[in-house]
C-alpha positions in Angstrom: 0.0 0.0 0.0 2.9 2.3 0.8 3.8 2.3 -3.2 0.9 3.8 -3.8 0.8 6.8 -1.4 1.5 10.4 -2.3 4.7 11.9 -1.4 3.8 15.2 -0.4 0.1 17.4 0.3 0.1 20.9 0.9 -3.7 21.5 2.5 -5.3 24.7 3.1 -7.3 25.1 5.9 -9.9 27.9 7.1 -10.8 29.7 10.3 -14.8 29.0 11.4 -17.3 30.7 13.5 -18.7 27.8 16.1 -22.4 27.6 17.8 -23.3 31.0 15.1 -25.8 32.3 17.4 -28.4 30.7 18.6 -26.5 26.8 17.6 -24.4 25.8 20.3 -22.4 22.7 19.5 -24.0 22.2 16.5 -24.2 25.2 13.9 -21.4 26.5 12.5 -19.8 28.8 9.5 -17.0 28.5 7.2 -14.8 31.8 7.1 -12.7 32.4 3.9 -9.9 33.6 5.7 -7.7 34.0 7.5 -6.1 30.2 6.8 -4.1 27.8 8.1 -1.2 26.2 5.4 -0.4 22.4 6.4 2.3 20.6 3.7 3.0 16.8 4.9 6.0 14.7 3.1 6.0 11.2 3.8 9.1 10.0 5.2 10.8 6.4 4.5 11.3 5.5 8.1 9.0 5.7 11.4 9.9 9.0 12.3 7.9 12.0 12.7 8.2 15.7 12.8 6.4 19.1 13.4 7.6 22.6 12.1 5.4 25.6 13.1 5.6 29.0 10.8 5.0 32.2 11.9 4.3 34.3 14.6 2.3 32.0 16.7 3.6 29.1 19.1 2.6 25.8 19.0 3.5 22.2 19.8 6.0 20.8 17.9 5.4 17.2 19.7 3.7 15.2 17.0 1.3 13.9 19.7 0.8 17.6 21.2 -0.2 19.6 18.0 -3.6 19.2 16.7 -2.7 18.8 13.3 -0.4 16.2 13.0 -2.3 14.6 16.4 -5.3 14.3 13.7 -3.1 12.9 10.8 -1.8 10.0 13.2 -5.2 9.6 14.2 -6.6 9.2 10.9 -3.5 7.1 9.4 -4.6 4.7 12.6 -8.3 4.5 11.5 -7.2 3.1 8.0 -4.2 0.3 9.3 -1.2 3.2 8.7 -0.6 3.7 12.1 3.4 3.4 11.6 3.6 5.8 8.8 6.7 8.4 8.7 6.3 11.9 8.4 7.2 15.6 8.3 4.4 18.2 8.6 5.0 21.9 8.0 2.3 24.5 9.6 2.0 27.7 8.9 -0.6 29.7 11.5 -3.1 32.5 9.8 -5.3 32.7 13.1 -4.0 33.3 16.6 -4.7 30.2 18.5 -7.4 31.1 21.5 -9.0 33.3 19.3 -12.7 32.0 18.8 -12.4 31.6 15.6 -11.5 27.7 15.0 -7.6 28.3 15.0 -7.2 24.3 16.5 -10.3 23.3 14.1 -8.2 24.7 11.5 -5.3 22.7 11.9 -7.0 19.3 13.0 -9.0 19.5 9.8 -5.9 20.5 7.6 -4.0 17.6 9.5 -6.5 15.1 8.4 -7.3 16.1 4.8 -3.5 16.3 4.4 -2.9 12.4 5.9 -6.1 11.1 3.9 -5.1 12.9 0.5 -1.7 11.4 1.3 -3.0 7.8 1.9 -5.4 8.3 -1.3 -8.1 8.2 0.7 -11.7 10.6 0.1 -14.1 9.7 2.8 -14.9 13.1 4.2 -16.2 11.0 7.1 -13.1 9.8 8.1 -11.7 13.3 7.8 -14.1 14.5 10.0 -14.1 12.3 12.9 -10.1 12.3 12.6 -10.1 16.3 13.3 -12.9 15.8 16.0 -10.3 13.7 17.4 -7.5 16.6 17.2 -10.2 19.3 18.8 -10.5 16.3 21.8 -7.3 16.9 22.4 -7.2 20.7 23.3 -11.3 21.3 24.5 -11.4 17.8 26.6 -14.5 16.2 24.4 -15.0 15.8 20.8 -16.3 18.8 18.9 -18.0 18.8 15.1 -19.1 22.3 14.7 -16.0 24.0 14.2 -14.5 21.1 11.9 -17.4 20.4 10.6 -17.5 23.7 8.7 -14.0 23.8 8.1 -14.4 20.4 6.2 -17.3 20.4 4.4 -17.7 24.4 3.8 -20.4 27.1 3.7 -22.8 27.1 7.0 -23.3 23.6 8.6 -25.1 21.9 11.1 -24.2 18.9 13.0 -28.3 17.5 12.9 -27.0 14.4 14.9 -23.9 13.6 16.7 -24.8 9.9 16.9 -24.5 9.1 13.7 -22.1 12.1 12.8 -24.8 13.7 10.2 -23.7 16.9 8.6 -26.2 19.1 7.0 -24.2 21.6 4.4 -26.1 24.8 3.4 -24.8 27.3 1.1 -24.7 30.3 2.6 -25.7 33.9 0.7 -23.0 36.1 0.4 -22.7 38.7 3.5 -19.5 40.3 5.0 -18.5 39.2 8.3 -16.3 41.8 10.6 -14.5 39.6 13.4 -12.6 41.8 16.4 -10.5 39.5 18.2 -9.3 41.5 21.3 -5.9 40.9 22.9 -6.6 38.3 25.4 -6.9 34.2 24.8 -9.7 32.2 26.2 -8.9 28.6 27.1 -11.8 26.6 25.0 -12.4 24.0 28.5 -12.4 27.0 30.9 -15.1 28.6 28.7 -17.5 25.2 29.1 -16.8 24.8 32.3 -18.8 28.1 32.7 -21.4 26.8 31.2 -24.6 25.4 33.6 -25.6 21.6 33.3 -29.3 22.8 33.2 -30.8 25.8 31.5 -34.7 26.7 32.2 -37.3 25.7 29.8 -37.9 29.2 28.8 -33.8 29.5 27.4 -34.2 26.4 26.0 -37.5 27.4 24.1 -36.2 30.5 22.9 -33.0 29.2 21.5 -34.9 26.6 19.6 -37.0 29.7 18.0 -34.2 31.4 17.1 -31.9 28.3 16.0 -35.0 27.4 13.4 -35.1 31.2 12.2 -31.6 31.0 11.2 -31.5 27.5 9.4 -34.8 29.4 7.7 -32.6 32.9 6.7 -30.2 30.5 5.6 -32.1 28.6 3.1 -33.8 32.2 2.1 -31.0 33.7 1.8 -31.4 36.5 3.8 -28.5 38.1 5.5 -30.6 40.8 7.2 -33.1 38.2 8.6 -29.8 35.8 9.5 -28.6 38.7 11.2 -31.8 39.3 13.4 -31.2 35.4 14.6 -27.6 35.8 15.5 -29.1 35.3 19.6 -28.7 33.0 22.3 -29.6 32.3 25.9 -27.4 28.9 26.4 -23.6 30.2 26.3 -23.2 34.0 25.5 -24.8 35.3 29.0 -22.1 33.4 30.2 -19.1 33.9 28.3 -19.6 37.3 27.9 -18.5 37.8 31.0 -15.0 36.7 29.7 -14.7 39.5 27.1 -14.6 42.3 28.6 -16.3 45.5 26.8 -18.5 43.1 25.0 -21.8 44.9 25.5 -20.1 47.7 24.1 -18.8 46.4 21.0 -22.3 44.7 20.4 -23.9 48.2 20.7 -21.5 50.3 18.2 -21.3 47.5 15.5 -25.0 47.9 15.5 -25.3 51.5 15.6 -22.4 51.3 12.4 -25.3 49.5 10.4 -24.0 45.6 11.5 -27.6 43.0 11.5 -26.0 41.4 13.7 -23.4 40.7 16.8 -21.9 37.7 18.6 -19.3 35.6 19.9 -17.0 34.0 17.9 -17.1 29.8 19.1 -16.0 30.2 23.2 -14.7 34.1 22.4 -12.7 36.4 22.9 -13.7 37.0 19.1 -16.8 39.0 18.2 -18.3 39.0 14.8 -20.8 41.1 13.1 -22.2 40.6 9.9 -23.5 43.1 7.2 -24.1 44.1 3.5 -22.0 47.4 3.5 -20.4 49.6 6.1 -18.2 46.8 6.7 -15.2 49.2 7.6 -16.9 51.3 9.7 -17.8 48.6 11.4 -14.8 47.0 12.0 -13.6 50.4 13.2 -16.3 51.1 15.6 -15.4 47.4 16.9 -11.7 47.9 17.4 -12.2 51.6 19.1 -15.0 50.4 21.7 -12.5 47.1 22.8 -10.1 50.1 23.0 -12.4 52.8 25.2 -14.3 50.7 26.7 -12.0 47.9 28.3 -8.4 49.4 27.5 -8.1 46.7 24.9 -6.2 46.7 21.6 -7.9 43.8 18.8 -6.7 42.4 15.5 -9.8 43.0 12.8 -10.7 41.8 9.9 -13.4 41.2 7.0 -13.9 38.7 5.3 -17.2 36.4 3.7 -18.2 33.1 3.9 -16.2 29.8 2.5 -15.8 27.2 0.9 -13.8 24.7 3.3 -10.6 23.1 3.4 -9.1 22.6 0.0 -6.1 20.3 -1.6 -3.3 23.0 -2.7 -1.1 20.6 -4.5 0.6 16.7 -4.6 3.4 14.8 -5.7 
């Protein structure tokens, strides 16, 4: 079987917006850019090694880093657990940013090792990078690499049997603020209550069906107005601090709608225009209201994870 593999996969990889809204653990949205860059080369021994690019540090243990944790883990699933190999990662998000920066690299890990082994069951990729997000949040996650796999705006309809619902998004801009502070993913759900009241619960249902319904429409205004929750932002916001304030100027700048990016400290806003004022008005009430400076950007929805090139 070793014949047949590729010698070398460059993957790229995409930041995501978890839980969008009102869909905690299970809706989530594909972000353009920034991206992650993951090249693997097969090596002819046993050995295996991680080299991190960039500003941003990360594991270089094979068994530590999310990417090349997922790549073992999928090489395992298909009888290639002793494979040989040298990954490359180069970092486009800052990691603890709430916007899929481990999703990124477990799902780039994975689609790297399967493209490597010749191998195109999106399933496997899928529950290989869950595997990788285990190993930094503590429990298996699909939202984030969910979207970064399969693209666009997904939900994960039912974790049992791992079923993926894909919907193609409309084309919006989406203005992310990602203030200077990390929040630790497990910290963030350990925040969270065991029980919610009925009432939470009812409302988030509402406003979770609303936003699969702005989706198919494809309405960003009305997508915007569903951008809500009552499970996990009362919570979290209390982890970003300003928040409130943020949420208030990107709507006054003309935004449809503000939240948290996955467990924070990124907050998005999504519009149809104004997208640099908005961004501005973000960056300037992290900075007056909470002392904070924040890296900004815009961007639109994407299309996942994508083979770069092979040999």
């Amino acid at each position: 079987m070793l014949s047949q593999m590729l010698n070398r996969v460059t993957v790229s990889s995409p930041a995501t917006i978890a839980n969008f809204g009102p869909g905690f653990d299970s809706f989530g949205l594909c972000l353009d850019s920034p991206r992650d860059t993951i090249t693997i080369r097969r090596s002819s021994g046993k050995g295996r090694s991680v080299k991190i690019l960039g500003k941003h540090r990360l594991p270089t243990d094979p068994e530590r880093n999310t990417a090349s944790y997922a790549a073992i883990r999928l090489a395992e699933m298909c009888g290639c657990g002793e494979i040989g190999f040298a990954m490359t990662l180069r970092k486009g998000m800052k990691p603890g940013s709430g916007i899929g920066s481990s999703a990124a690299s477990s799902a780039g890990g994975a689609l790297a090792m399967a493209t490597m082994l010749g191998l195109r069951s999106k399933e496997m990729v899928l529950e290989a990078a869950a595997m990788g997000e285990e190993l930094v949040a503590g429990s298996r996650h699909f939202d984030n690499v969910s979207a970064a796999i399969y693209g666009g705006f997904t939900i994960v309809s039912d974790l049992s049997t791992r079923t993926i619902i894909q919907v193609r998004p409309p084309v919006f801009q989406v203005i992310v603020a990602v203030p200077d502070i990390a929040i630790n993913t497990r910290r963030a759900r350990e925040l969270l209550p065991e029980m919610v009241a009925m009432k939470d619960a009812v409302s988030n249902v509402g406003w979770a069906s609303g936003m699969l319904h702005a989706m198919m429409k494809r309405n960003p205004r009305m997508i915007g107005q569903y951008l809500d929750d009552k499970l996990a932002i009362p919570h979290r916001r209390k982890l970003i601090p300003g928040y409130d304030e943020v949420r208030k100027r990107a709507i006054d700048a003309g935004a449809y709608g503000v939240s948290i990016g996955g467990s924070g400290p990124a907050v998005f806003a999504i519009s149809q225009g104004n997208a640099n004022k908005i961004r501005r008005a973000m960056v300037d009430a992290f900075r007056e209201a909470a002392g904070l400076r924040s890296e900004s950007f815009v961007t639109v929805p994407g299309t996942g994870a994508k083979i770069v090139s092979v040999c």
